[in-house]
ZAMAR-470152 format. One record per atom (N, C-alpha, C): x, y, z; residue number from 1; residue in three letters. Coordinates in steps of 0.05 Angstrom, whole numbers. Layout:
X, Y, Z, NUM, ala .
...
end
This chain:
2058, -578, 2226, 1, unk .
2060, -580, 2255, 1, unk .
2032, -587, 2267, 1, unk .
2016, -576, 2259, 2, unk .
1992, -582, 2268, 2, unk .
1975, -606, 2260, 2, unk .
1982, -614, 2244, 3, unk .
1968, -639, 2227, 3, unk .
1987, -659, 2241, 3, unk .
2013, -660, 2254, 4, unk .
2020, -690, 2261, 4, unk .
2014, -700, 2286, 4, unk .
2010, -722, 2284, 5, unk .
1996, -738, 2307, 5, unk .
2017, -735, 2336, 5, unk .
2037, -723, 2330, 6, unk .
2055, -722, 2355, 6, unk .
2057, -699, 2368, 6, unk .
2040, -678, 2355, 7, unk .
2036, -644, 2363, 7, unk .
2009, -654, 2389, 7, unk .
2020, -626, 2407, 8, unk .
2011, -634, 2443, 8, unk .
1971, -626, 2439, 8, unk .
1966, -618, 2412, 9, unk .
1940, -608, 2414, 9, unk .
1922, -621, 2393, 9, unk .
1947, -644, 2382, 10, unk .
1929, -657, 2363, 10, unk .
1905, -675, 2376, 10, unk .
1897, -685, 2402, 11, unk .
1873, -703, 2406, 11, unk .
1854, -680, 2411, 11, unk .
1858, -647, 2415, 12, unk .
1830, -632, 2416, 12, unk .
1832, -622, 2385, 12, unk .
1838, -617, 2365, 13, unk .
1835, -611, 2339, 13, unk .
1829, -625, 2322, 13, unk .
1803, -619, 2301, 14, unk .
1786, -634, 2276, 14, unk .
1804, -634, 2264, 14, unk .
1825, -652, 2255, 15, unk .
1844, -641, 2238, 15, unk .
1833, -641, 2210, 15, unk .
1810, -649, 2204, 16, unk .
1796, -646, 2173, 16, unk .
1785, -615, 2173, 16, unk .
1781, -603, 2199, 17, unk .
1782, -579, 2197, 17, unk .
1808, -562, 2188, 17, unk .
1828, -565, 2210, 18, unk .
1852, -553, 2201, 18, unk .
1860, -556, 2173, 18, unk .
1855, -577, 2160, 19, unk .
1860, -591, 2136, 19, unk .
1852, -579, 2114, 19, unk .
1824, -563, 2122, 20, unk .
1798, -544, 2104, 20, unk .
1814, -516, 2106, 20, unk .
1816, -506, 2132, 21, unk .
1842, -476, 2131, 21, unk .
1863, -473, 2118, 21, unk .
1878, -499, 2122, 22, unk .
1907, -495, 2110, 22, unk .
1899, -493, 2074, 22, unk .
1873, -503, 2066, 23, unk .
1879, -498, 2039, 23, unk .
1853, -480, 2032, 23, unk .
1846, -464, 2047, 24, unk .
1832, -437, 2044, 24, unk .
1795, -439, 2043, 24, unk .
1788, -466, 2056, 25, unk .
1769, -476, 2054, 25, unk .
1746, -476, 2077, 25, unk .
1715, -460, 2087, 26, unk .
1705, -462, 2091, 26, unk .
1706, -435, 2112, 26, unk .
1719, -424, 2115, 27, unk .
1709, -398, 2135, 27, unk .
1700, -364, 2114, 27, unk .
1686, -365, 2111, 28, unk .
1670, -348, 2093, 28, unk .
1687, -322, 2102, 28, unk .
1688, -309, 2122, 29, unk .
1705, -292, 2137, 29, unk .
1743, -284, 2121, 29, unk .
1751, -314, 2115, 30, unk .
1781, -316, 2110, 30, unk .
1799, -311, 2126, 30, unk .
1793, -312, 2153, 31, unk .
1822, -302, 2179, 31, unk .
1827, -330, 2183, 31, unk .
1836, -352, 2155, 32, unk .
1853, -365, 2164, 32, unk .
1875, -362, 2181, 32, unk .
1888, -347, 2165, 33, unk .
1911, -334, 2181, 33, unk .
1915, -332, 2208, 33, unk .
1903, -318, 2221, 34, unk .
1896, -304, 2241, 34, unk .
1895, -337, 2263, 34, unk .
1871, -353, 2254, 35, unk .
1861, -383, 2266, 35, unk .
1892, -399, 2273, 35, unk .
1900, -401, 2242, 36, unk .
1918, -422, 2245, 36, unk .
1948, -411, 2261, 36, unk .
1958, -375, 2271, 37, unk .
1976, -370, 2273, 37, unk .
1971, -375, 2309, 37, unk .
1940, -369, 2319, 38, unk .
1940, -391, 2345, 38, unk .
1939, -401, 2355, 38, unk .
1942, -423, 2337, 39, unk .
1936, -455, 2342, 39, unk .
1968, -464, 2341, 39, unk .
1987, -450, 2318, 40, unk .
2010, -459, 2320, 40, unk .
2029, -443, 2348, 40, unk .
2023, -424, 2354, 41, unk .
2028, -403, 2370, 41, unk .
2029, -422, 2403, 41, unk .
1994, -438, 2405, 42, unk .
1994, -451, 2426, 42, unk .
2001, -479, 2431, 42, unk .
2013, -488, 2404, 43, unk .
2025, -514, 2397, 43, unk .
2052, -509, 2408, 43, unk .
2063, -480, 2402, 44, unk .
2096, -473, 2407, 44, unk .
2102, -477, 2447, 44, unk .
2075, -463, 2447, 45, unk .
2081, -454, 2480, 45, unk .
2074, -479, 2492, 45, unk .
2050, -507, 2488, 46, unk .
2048, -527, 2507, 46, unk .
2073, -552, 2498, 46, unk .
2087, -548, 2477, 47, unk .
2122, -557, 2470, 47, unk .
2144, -553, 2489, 47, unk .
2133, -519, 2487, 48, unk .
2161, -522, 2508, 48, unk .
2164, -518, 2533, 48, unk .
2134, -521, 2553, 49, unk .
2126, -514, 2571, 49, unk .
2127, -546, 2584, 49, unk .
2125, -568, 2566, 50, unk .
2120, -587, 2565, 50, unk .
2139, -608, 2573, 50, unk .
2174, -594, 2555, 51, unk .
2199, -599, 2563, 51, unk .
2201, -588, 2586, 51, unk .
2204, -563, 2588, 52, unk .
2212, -554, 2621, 52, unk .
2201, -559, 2636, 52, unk .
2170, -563, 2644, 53, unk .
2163, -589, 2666, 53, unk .
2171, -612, 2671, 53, unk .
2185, -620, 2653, 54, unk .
2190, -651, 2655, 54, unk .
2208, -655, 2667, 54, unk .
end
């Protein structure tokens, strides 16, 4: 969801970043988890916030 070019937050996201999370890569910390659940979280809400404006 986050990696396709038709998701509402893909022109503000590195997606070579997202790309480094989803396969456990570069946050010394490890709250992948945590990163990617609100990014998809705010991918859900500007979707369907997105339809019902329209």
């Amino acid at each position: 969801m986050l990696l396709s070019r038709k998701s509402a937050i893909a022109p503000y996201l590195n997606q070579s970043l997202i790309r480094d999370w989803l396969e456990y890569q570069g946050d010394v910390w490890g709250r992948y988890g945590v990163k990617l659940w609100l990014l998809v979280s705010l991918e859900i809400w500007l979707q369907v916030n997105k339809l019902s404006s329209s």
